[in-house]
N, C-alpha and C positions, 0 to 999 in steps of 0.2 A: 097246558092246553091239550085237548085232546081231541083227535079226529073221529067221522061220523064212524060209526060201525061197521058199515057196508062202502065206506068212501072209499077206504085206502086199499081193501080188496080189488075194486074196481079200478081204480087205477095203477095196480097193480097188471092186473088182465090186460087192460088195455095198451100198458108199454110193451106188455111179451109182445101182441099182436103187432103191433110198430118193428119187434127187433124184427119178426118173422115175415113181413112185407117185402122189404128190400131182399131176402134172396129167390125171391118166387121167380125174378127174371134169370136166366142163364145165358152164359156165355161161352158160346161153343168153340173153339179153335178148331177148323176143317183142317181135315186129316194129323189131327190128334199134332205126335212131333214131328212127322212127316211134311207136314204144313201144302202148302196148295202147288204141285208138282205134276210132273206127266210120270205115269205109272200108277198112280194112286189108284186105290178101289175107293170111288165115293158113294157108291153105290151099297158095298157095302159099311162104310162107314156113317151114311145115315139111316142104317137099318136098324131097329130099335131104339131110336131119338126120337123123342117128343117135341117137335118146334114149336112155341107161341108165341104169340103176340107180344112185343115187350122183351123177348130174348134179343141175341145179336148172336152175328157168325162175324168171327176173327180168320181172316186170311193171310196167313206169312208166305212169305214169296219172295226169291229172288232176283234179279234185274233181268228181263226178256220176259217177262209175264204181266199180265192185265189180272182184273177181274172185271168183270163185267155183267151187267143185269141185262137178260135178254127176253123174250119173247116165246113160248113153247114153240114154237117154229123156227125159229132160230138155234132154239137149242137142238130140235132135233137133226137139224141139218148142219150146226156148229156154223151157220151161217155169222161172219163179223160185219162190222161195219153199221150195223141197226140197232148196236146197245143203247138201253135206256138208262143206263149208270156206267160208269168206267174210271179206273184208278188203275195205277201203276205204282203206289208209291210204294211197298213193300210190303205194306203192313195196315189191312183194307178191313175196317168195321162196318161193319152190315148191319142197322138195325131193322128190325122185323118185326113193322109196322100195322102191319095187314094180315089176314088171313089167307089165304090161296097158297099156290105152287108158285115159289118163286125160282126163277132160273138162273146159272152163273156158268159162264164159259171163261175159259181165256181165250183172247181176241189176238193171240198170234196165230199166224195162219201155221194149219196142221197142228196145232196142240189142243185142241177140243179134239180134236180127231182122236189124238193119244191119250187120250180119258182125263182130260181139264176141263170138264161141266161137270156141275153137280144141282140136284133138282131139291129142292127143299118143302117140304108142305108144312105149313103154318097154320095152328089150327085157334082158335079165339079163345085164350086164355085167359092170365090177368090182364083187368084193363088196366093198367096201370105202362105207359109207355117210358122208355128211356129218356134221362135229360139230362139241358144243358150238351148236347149235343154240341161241341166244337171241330172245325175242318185245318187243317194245315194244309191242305191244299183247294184245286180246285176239279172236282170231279164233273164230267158233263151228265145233265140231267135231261130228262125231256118231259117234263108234267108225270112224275110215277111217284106212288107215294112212298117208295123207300128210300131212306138216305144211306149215304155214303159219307162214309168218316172217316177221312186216314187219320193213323195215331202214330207218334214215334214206335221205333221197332222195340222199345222196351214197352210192352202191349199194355194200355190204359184203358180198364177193364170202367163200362158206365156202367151206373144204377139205376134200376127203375124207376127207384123210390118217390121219387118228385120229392115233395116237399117234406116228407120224411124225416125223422132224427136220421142222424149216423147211426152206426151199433152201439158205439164207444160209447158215445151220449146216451144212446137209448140205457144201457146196462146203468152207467149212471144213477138212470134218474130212478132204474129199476130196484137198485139195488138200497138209493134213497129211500122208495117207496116203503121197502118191503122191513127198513130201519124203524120210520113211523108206524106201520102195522105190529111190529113187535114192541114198541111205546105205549101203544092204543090199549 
């Protein structure tokens, strides 16, 4: 049996582009292994980052710290108490839903003061958003459209991909593919 001429190139093409979807999204860990602390430069640590849509920030942190989604008024005044998202569990995914300046302090008093906000601009990307989103806790929301994910401390990185093969599969199927194109 032999496949069309032009089939199994084309389906060939089309796995790559499957394996190359699922890493369009990134997954940023604030302030690198310093993780979400007072002293940090966050400022400059999102200086030459490219945020989009369908990325996520990873927040490690230890016990007396929040994160929190707040308001450019809030952040510029580290005012607490008005977050539109808030976690404490130690280890806080952000996925990053929207476009715009999103904002994040920590919500103890005097630690956004000592440099615990960081301003993020999100700019429209891939459309392809994070899923399967799962919560182990309960973070307070108020109608904003970003979620709030806490993950075990051993960091459980999502994928964009929606309904996507995995890689594994994908190479798989690719490396099936490219078996019958050398039959052909």
């Amino acid at each position: 049996m032999k496949m069309a001429g032009v089939g199994a190139p084309v389906v060939c093409v089309a796995l790559v582009i499957c394996m190359v979807v699922p890493s369009l999204a990134t997954v940023y860990t604030v302030g690198d292994s310093s993780g979400w602390t007072m002293g940090a430069d966050y400022s400059t640590w999102t200086s030459g980052k490219t945020f989009k849509v369908g990325d996520s920030l990873v927040f490690n942190y230890g016990s007396g710290h929040t994160v929190d989604e707040v308001s450019a008024s809030d952040y510029n005044t580290c005012t607490t108490g008005n977050a539109l998202t808030t976690d404490s569990s130690g280890a806080t995914t952000i996925a990053l839903k929207t476009a715009g300046t999103h904002y994040f302090i920590c919500g103890v008093i005097g630690h956004c003061g000592n440099g615990m906000k960081i301003a993020v601009t999100v700019t429209a990307g891939s459309p392809t958003a994070p899923s399967g989103s799962t919560s182990s806790g309960n973070p307070t929301t108020s109608g904003h459209n970003t979620t709030t994910t806490n993950t075990p401390s051993s960091n459980v990185t999502e994928s964009s991909s929606g309904g996507a093969f995995s890689p594994l599969v994908t190479l798989v199927i690719t490396f099936v593919a490219f078996f019958l194109l050398i039959l052909s």
